[in-house]
N, C-alpha and C positions, 0 to 999 in steps of 0.2 A: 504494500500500500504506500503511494506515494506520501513523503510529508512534505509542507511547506508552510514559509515565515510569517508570520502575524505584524504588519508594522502598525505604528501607528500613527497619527497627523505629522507626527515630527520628523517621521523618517525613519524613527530609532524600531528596531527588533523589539518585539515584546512575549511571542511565544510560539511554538511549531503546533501544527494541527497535521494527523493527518488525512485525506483527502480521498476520496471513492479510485480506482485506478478506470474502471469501466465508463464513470465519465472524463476523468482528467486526464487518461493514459489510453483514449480506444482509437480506432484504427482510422484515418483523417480519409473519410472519404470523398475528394473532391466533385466525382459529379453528381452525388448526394447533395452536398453541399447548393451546388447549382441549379440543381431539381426544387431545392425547399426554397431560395429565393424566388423563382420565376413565378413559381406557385402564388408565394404569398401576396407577391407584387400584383398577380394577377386579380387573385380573389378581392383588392382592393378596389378593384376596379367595379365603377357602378355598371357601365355598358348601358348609358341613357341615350348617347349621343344618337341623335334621330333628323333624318331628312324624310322632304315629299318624292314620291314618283309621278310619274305624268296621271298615273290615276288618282293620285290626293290631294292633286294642287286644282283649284277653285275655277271652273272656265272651264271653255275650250272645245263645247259640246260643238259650236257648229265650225261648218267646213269656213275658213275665211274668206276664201275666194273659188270659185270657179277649176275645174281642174285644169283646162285646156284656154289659149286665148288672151291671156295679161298679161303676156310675156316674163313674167312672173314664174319663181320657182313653183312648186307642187306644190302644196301645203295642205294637210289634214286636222291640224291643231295648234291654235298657238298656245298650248301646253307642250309643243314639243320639247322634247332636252338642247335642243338646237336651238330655240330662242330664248330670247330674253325674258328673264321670270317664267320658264319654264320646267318641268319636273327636272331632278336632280338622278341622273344614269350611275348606279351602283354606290350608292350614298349609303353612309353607316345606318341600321335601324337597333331598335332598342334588343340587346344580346346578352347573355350571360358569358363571362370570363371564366367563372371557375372551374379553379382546374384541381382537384381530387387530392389530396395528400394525408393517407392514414395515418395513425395515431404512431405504429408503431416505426416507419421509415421518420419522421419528426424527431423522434429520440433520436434515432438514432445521426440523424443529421447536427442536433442540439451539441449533442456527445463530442462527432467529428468536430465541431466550431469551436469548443469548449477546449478542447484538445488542441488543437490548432492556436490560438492563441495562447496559450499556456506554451510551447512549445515554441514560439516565436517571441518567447521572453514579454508581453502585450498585458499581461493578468498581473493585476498589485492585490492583493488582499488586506486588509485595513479591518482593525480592531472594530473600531464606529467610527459612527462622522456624527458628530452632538454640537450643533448650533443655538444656544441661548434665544435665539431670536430671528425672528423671520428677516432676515437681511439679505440679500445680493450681496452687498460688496464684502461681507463677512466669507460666505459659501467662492466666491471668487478669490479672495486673498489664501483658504485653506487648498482651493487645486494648482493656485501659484506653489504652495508651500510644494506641494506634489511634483510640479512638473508638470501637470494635466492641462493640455488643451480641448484635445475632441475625445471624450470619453463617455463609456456606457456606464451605469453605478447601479449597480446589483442590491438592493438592501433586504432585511430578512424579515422587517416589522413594519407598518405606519413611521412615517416620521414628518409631519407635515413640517415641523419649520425647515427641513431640508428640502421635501418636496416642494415647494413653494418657493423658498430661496432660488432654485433651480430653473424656474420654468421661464425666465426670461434670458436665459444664457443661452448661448452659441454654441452647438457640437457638442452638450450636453443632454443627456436623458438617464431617468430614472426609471429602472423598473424593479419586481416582484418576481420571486422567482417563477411564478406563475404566468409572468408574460413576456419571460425568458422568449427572445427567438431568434434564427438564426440571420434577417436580414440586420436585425439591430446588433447582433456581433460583430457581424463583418465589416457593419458600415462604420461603424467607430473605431478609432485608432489604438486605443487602449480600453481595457476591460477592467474595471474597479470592483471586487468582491466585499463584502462584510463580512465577518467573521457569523453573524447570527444566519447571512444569506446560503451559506455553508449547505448545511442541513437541508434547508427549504429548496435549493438542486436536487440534492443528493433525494430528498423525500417524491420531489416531483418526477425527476427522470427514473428510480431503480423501481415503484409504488406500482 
């Protein structure tokens, strides 16, 4: 079983834990990996986006002109796709995106991501993060103290004056380990653990 260091705000070492190997030690599979984003990316998608065709646009019942005689092209409808304000030829209509991803390929994609950044030196694990008070410039001065610019923060309880401190920053997010996923791993540069978030992984992915 893998251990690893516990620091805390200040940098300093505080204690070793150790750590599931089946999520922090399993087998990095990349295009699992790339399966669970498309996915997710996808299923975000409403699929509202909707045009008319020459049948749903308003008009257009009689012939304009004459077939033969005006020297005039043909013309059947000025609903055609060919004039102006007329139906839209193979225009998006309202669709579904989503695209399937079981419960059990998700773990184990979580697992790969988990692994993968631990493994690219990217994962700090950190005692707590205890804010006094709903502040911004507080919550920004402790990920200066870190080094932290664009990072994900894993916590394992409620913490509103953190979460809230947070919500106005840049390449910052907060999640539970409940909403753990794999595009919010990737997409952030570093991965920030609690020591309480520990468990609520381990409960979520082995359970």
């Amino acid at each position: 079983m893998p251990t690893i260091d516990i620091y805390n705000a200040n940098k300093d070492k505080v204690t070793e834990v150790n750590i599931s190997e089946q999520i922090f030690n399993a087998e990095i599979k990349e295009s699992l990996l790339h399966e669970a984003v498309v996915a997710q990316l996808a299923n975000k998608r409403e699929g509202t986006a909707s045009t008319k065709n020459r049948a749903k646009v308003r008009g257009g019942g009689v012939k304009p002109w004459r077939q033969k005689g005006t020297g005039r092209a043909r013309a059947g409808s000025i609903r055609s796709p060919i004039w102006v304000g007329g139906g839209c030829i193979f225009g998006p209509t309202p669709r579904s995106y989503r695209i399937s991803f079981p419960k059990k390929k998700r773990r184990v994609a979580l697992k790969s991501a988990l692994t993968l950044k631990l493994k690219e030196g990217k994962t700090i694990f950190l005692d707590k993060i205890e804010l006094e008070e709903i502040r911004t410039k507080t919550f920004v001065s402790l990920l200066n103290k870190l080094d932290l610019t664009d990072v994900l923060i894993v916590i394992g309880e409620n913490n509103l004056n953190l979460e809230k401190s947070a919500m106005n920053v840049r390449k910052v997010k907060i999640l539970k380990p409940e909403g753990l996923n794999v595009f919010d791993i990737l997409k952030y540069d570093k991965l920030l653990i609690t020591e309480s978030a520990i468990n609520g992984i381990e409960k979520v992915l082995l359970s």
